[in-house]
C-alpha positions as CSV (number, residue, x, y, z in Angstrom):
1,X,-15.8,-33.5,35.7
2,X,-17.4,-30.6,33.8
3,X,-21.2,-29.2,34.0
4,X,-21.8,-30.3,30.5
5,X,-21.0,-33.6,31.5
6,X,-23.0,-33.4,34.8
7,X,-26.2,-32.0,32.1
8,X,-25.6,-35.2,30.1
9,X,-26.1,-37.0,33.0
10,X,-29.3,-35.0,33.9
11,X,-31.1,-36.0,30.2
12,X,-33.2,-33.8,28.7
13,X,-35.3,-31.9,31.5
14,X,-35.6,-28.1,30.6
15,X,-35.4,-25.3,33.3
16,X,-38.7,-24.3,34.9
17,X,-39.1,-20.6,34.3
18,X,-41.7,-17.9,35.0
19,X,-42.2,-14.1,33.6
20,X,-41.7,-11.6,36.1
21,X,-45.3,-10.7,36.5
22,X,-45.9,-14.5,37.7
23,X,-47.9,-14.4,41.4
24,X,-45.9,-15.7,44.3
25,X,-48.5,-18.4,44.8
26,X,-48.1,-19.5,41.3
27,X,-44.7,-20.1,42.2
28,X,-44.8,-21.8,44.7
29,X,-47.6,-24.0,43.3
30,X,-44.6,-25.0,40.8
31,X,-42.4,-25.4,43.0
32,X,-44.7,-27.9,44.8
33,X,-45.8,-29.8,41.8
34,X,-42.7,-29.9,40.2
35,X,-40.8,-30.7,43.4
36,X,-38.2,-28.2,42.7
37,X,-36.3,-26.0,44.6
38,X,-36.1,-23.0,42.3
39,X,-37.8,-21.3,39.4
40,X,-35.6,-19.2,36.7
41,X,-37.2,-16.3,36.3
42,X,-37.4,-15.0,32.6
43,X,-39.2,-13.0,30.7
44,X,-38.0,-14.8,27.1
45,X,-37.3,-18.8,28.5
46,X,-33.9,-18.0,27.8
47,X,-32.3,-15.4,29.5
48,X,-32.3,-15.5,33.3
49,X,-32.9,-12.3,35.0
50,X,-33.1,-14.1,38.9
51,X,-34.5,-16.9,40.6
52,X,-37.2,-17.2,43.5
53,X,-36.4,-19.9,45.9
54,X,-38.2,-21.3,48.7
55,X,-36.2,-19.3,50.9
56,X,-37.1,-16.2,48.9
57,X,-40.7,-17.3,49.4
58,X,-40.2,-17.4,53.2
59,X,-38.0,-14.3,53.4
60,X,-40.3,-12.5,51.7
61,X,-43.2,-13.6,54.1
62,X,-41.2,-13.2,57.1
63,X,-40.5,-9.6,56.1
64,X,-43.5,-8.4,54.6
65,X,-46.4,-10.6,56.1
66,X,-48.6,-12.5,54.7
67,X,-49.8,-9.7,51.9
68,X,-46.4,-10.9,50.3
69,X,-48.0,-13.8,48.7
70,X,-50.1,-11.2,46.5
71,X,-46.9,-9.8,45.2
72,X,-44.7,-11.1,41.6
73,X,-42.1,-13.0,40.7
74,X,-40.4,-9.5,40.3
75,X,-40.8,-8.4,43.9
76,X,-39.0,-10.8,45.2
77,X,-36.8,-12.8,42.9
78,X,-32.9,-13.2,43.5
79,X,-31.4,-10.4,41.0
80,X,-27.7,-11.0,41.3
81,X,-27.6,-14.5,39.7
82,X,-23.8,-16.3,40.5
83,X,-23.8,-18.3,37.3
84,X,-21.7,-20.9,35.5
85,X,-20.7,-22.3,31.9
86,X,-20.6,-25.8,30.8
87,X,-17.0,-25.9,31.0
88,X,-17.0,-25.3,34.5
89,X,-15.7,-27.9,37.1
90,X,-17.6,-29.8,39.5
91,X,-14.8,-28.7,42.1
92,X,-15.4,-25.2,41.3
93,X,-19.2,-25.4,41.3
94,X,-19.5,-27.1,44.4
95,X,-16.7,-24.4,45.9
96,X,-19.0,-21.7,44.9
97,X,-22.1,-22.9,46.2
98,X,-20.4,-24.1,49.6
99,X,-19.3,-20.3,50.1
100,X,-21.8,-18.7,49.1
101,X,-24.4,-20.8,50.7
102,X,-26.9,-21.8,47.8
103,X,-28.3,-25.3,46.0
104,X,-28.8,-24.0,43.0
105,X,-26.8,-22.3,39.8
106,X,-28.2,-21.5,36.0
107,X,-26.0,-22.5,33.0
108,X,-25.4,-19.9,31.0
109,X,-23.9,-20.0,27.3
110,X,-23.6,-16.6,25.4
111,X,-25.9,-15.1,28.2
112,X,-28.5,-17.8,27.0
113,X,-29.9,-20.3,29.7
114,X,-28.8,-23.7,28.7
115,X,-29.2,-26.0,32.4
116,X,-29.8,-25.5,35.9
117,X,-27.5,-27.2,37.9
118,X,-27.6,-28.2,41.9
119,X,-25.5,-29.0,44.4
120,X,-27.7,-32.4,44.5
121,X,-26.3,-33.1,41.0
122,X,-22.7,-31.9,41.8
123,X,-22.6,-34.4,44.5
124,X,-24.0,-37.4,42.7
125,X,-21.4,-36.7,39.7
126,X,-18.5,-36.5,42.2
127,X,-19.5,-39.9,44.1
128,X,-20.0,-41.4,40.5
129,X,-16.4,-40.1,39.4
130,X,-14.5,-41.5,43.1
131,X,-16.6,-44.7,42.8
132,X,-15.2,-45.3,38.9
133,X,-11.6,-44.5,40.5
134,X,-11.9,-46.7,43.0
135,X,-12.4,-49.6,41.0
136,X,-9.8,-48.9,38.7
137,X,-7.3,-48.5,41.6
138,X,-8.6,-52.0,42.7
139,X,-8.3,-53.3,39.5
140,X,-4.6,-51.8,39.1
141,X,-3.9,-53.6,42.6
142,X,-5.1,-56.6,41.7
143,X,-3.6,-56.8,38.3
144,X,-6.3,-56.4,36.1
C-alpha cells in the first residue's frame, strides 16, 4: 500500500501548521484542542521547516524549566524533518518510524507539504490490507 493511498483513506483533513514565531503555549493549546500529536511548523502553510511534538514540549521543559513555555515555535521545533512521498510504502514508512523511534512523518511533493502521515494510519492501512487478503484466501479455499 502506498501513502497516497493511506491520504485517501484519511479524507480531506489539512496539516495543522504554525509560523515560527508561534508561543509554545499556543502550541500546545493546539495540540490539545485538536487532539494531535504534532504541529508542522511553517512559515508559508506549505513548506515544512520542523515540527514540535509533545515530546519536544516536555524536552524542552525538562531542560530549560519552566521559562521554556515563554519561548517559540522556533526554539524548539524538530529541524531535521525525515520525510516521505506519496509513493512511498507502508512497509517502508512504518520501517522508518520503527527505527528511528517517531509517530509522525510530513508528505512532501516538490518540497511542498501535501499530508501528514502517522504511524496510527500506517497501522490501520496494513490491518485493512491483511484483513482484505484474508478473505480472499478464504474465498480461494472455499471456492469462491
Amino acid at each position: 500500500m502506498l501513502v497516497k493511498q493511506i491520504l485517501k483513506t484519511k479524507g480531506s483533513k489539512s496539516v495543522t501548521t504554525a509560523a515560527p514565531e508561534t508561543k509554545v503555549t499556543d502550541i500546545a493549546i493546539i495540540l490539545t484542542s485538536q487532539k494531535i500529536g504534532i504541529v508542522v511548523i511553517s512559515s508559508d502553510q506549505e513548506t515544512a521547516q520542523g515540527i514540535v511534538s509533545e515530546r519536544d514540549i516536555v524536552r524542552a521543559i525538562s531542560e530549560r524549566g519552566i521559562s521554556s513555555l515563554g519561548l517559540v515555535a522556533a526554539d524548539i521545533m524538530t529541524r531535521k524533518l525525515v520525510t516521505c512521498s506519496r509513493d512511498a510504502t507502508a512497509d517502508q514508512i512504518l520501517s522508518i518510524m520503527s527505527e528511528r523511534r517517531f509517530r509522525h512523518m510530513p508528505v512532501l511533493e516538490n518540497n511542498k507539504l501535501v499530508g501528514l502521515i502517522t504511524q496510527g494510519d500506517v497501522v490501520k492501512a496494513k490491518l485493512s490490507e491483511l484483513s482484505m487478503e484474508k478473505v480472499a484466501l478464504e474465498n480461494m479455499i472455499m471456492g469462491y
